[in-house]
C-alpha positions in Angstrom: -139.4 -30.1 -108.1 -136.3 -30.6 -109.6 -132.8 -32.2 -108.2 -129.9 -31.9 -109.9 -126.5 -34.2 -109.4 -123.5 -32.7 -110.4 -121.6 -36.3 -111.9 -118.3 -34.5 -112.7 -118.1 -32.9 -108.6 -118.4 -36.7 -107.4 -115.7 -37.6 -109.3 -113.7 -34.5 -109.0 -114.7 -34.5 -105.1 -113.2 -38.7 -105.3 -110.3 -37.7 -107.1 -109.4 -34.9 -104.6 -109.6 -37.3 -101.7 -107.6 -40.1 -103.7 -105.0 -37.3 -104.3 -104.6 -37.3 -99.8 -104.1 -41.0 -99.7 -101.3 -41.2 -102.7 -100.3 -44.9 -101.6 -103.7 -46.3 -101.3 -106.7 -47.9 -103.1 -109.5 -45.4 -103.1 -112.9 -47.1 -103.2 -116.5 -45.5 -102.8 -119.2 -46.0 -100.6 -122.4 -45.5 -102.3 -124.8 -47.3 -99.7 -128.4 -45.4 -99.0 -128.2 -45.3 -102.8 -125.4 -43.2 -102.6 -126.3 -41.4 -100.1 -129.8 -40.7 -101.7 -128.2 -39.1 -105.0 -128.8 -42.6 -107.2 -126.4 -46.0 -106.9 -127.6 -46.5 -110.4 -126.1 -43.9 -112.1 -123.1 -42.7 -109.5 -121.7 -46.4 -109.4 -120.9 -47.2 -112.7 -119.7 -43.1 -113.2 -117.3 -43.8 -110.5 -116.0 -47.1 -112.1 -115.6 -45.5 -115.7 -114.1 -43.1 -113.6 -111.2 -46.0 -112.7 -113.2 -47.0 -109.4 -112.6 -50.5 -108.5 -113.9 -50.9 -104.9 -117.1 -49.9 -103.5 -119.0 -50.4 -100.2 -122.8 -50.9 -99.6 -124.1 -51.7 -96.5 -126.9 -53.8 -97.1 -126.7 -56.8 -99.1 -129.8 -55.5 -101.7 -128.2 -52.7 -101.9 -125.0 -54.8 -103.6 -127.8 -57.1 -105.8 -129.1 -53.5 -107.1 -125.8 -52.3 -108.5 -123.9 -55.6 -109.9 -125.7 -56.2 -112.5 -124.4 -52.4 -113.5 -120.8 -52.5 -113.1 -118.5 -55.2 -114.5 -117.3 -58.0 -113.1 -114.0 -56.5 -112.1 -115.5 -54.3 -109.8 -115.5 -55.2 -106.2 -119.2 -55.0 -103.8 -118.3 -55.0 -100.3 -121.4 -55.7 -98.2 -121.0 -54.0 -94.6 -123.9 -56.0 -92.8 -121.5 -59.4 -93.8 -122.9 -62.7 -93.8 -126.6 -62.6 -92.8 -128.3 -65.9 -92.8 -130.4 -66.3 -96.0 -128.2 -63.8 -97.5 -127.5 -64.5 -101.5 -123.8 -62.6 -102.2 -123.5 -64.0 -105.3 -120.4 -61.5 -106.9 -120.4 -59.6 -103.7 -118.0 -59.7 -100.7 -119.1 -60.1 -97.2 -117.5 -58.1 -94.6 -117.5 -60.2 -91.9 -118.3 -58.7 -88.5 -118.2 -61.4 -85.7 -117.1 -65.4 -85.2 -120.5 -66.5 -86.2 -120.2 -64.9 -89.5 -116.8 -66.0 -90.3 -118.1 -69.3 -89.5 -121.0 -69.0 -91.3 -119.8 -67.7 -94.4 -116.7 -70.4 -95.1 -119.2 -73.3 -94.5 -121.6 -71.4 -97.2 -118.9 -70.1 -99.4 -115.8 -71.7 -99.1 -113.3 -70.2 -101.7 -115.5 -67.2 -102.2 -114.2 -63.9 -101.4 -114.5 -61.9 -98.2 -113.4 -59.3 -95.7 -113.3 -59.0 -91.9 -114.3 -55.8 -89.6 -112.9 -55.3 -86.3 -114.2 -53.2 -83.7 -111.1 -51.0 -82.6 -113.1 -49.2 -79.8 -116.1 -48.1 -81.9 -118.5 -50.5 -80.3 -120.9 -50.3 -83.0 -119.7 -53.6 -85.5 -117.0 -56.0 -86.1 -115.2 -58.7 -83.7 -113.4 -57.9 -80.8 -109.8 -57.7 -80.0 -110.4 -61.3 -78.0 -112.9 -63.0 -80.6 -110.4 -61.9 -83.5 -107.2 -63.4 -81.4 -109.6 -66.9 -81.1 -110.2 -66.9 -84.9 -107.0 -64.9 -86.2 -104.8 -68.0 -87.4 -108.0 -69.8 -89.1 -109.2 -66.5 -90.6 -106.2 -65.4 -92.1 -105.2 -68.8 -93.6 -108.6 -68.4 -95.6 -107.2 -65.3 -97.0 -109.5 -62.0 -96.4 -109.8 -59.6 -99.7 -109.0 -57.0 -96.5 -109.2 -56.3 -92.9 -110.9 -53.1 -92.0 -112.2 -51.0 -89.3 -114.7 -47.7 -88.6 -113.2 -44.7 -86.6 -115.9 -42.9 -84.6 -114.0 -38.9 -84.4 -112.9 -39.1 -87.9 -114.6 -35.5 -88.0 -113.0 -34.4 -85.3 -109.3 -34.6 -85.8 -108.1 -33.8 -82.7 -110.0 -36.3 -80.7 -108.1 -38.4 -79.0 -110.4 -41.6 -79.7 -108.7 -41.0 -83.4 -105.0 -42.2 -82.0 -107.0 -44.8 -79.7 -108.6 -46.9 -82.5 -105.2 -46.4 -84.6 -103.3 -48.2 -82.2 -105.9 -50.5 -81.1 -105.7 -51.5 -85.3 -102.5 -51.7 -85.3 -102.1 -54.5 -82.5 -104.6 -56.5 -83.6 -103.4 -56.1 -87.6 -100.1 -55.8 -87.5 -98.2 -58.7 -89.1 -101.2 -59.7 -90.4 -99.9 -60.0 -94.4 -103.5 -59.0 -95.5 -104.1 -55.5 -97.0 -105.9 -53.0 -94.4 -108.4 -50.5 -94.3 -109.5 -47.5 -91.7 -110.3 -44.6 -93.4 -113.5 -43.4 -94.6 -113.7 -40.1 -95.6 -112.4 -38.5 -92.4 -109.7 -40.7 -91.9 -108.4 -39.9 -95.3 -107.8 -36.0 -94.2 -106.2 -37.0 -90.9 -103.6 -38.1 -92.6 -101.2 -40.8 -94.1 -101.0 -42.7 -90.7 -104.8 -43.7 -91.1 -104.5 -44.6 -95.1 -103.3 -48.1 -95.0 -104.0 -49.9 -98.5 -107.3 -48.8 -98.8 -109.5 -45.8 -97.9 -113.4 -45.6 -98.3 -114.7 -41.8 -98.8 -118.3 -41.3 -98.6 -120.0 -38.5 -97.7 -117.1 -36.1 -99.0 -117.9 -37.6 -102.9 -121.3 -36.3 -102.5 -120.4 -32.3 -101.3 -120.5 -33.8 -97.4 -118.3 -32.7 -94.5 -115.7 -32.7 -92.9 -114.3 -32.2 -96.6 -114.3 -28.9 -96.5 -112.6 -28.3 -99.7 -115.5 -30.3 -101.9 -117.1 -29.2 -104.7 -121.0 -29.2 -104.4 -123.4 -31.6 -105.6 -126.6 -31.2 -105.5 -128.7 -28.4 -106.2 -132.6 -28.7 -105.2 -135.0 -26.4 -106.7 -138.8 -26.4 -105.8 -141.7 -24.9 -107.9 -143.7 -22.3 -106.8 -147.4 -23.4 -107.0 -149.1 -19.8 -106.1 -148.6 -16.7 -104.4 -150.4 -14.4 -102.4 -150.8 -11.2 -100.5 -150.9 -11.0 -96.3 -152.1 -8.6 -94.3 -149.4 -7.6 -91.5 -150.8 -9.7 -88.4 -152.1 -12.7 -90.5 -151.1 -16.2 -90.3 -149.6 -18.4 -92.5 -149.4 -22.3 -92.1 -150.4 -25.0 -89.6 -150.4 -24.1 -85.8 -150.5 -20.3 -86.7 -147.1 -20.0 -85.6 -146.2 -17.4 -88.1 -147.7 -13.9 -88.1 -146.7 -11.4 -91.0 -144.7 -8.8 -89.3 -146.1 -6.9 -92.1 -148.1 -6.4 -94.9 -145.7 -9.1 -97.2 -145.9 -10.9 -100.0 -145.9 -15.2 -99.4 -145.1 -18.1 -102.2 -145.9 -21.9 -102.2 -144.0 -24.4 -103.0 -144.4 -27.7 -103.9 -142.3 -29.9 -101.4 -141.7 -30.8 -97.6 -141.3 -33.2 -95.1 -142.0 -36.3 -97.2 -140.0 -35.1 -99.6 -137.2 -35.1 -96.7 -137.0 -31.2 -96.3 -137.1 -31.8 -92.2 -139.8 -30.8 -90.6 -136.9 -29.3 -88.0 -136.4 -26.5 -90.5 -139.8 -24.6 -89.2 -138.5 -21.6 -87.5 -135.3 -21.8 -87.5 -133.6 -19.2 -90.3 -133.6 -21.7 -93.1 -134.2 -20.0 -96.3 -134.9 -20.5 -100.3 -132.9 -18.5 -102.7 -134.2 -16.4 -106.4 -130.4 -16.4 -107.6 -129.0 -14.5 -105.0 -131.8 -13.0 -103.1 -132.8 -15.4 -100.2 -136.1 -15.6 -99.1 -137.3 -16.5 -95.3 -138.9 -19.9 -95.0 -142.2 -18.7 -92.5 -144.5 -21.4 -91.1 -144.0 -24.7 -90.9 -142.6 -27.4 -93.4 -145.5 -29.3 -93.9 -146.0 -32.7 -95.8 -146.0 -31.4 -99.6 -145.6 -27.5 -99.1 -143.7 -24.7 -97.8 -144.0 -21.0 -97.4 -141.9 -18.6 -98.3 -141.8 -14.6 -97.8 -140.9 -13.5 -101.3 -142.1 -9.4 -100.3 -138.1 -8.2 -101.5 -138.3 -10.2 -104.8 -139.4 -7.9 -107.9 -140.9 -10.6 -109.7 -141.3 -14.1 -107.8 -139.2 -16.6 -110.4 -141.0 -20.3 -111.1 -138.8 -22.0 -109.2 -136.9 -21.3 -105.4 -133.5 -22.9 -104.9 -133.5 -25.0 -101.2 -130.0 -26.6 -101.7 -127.1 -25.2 -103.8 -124.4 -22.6 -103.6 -125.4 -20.2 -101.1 -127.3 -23.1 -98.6 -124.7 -26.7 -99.1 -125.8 -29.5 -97.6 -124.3 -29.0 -94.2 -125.8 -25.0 -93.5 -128.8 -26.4 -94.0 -128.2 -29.7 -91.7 -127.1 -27.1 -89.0 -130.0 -25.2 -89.2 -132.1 -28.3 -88.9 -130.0 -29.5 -86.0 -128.9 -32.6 -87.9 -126.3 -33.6 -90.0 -125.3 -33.3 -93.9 -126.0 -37.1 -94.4 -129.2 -37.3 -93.0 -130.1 -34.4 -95.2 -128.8 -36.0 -98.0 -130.5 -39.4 -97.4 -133.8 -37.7 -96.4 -134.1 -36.5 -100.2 -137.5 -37.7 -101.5 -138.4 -40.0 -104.4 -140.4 -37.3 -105.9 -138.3 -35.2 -107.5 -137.3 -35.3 -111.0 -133.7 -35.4 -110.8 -131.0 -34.4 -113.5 -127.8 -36.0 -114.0 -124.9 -33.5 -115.2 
């Protein structure tokens, strides 16, 4: 199995959406180990790359990388200030009164940021908890202020214009740089840039950046092939029949690999250069079948994930979403950094 991660698109895909947001810092948010492509290797590319900023959500996920990236760089912990919680050279992003609370007795004079919920629901304080803590919070000094839009993908939701306002009230004023924008924020414009923007998914080939260059390409060896009889099955269930006599490949990779399981049926397909080939059966734990009957000669390996399936066509034939396929991705592939 092999997975290759295009280096030069993440930081051509960063630089494109740094490019929409002139007037602002643009970080990177490489939690889920960047997005399952590697924190190890993408985080310090993205800092030689000028990268000063980055976002994790967990705080192991931020004792992973700093001992990788200087100490200029800045490791903003999404979660906050859980109790137990060692941020040594990270930055909390505090997301309720308890945690503000918590974190100044802990680490007073250390750095740290503040969430606010402008109508997401999911994390960060309130519109009345911030008002009760605003004066004491700010006179500590937050790195930023920042918040999450929920329709970022869908620009002309009106929830978009909702949260921006609802930002803007509680922020406004506020002397403290700001933050909304992740990487659909970014597109919808300068209204949502602020000081800082944090693109995720986009760096990694993601939607709704439409316009970003792909990066990863997953390959999978064929183990064996064989002849079927038209009427014969093929995988668990027998809920594929040849339609025909046809000619079927194995390959070595499937569900706990994070090729989803949803994929059975449903059109997905692997690819000998150009020449796609019907997935048949079901995606099982370690294998997957493939009719290879129009192929000449059946190559060694079958591309899953690359130019002619991204990320996102296959997420839509799985009935998911680019990040979960993108997270999903196994630890047993050799993987190739270019």
């Amino acid at each position: 199995m092999g997975l290759q991660i295009d280096i030069a698109a993440i930081l051509a895909n960063h630089a494109a959406l740094a490019a929409q947001a002139p007037t602002a810092r643009a970080a990177a948010v490489v939690k889920a180990d960047a997005y399952g492509l590697g924190a190890a290797t993408v985080a310090p590319a993205l800092y030689r790359a000028g990268v000063r900023d980055f976002f994790v959500a967990l705080v192991q996920e931020g004792r992973a990388i700093r001992p990788l990236l200087p100490p200029d760089a800045r490791i903003n912990v999404l979660s906050g200030h859980m109790a137990g919680a060692d941020l040594t050279g990270l930055t909390p992003v505090l997301n309720s009164p308890e945690q503000f609370f918590r974190d100044r007795a802990m680490r007073p004079g250390q750095p740290f940021a503040i969430q606010l919920d402008s109508g997401m629901n999911r994390l960060g304080m309130e519109a009345a908890e911030w008002a009760a803590i605003r004066t004491e919070a700010l006179a500590a000094g937050p790195a930023f202020i920042m918040s999450h839009l929920a329709c970022a993908d869908e620009p002309d939701h009106p929830a978009n214009a909702a949260q921006l306002a609802a930002f803007r009230a509680m922020t406004d004023g506020c002397g403290v740089l700001r933050s909304l924008a992740a990487t659909g924020g970014t597109l919808l414009g300068p209204d949502y840039h602020f000081d800082i923007v944090r693109p995720g998914v986009g760096l990694y080939g993601g939607q709704p950046f439409a316009d970003a260059r792909g990066v990863v390409t997953l390959s999978l060896r064929v183990i064996q092939t064989r002849d079927v009889r038209a009427g014969e099955m093929v995988g668990y269930g027998a809920s594929w029949h040849a339609p025909r006599d046809c000619r079927i490949a194995t390959v070595d990779a499937g569900y706990a690999d994070g090729i989803l399981r949803s994929l059975s049926g449903k059109g997905a397909h692997l690819f000998a250069g150009d020449m796609a080939c019907p997935i048949v059966g079901r995606v099982s734990m370690d294998l997957i079948t493939v009719d290879v009957t129009a192929l000449a000669t059946v190559p060694d390996r079958l591309t899953l994930i690359g130019p002619h399936q991204p990320i996102d066509r296959l997420a839509d034939i799985a009935g998911t979403i680019g990040y979960e396929v993108l997270t999903s991705l196994g630890l047993r592939y050799d993987r190739t950094y270019l």
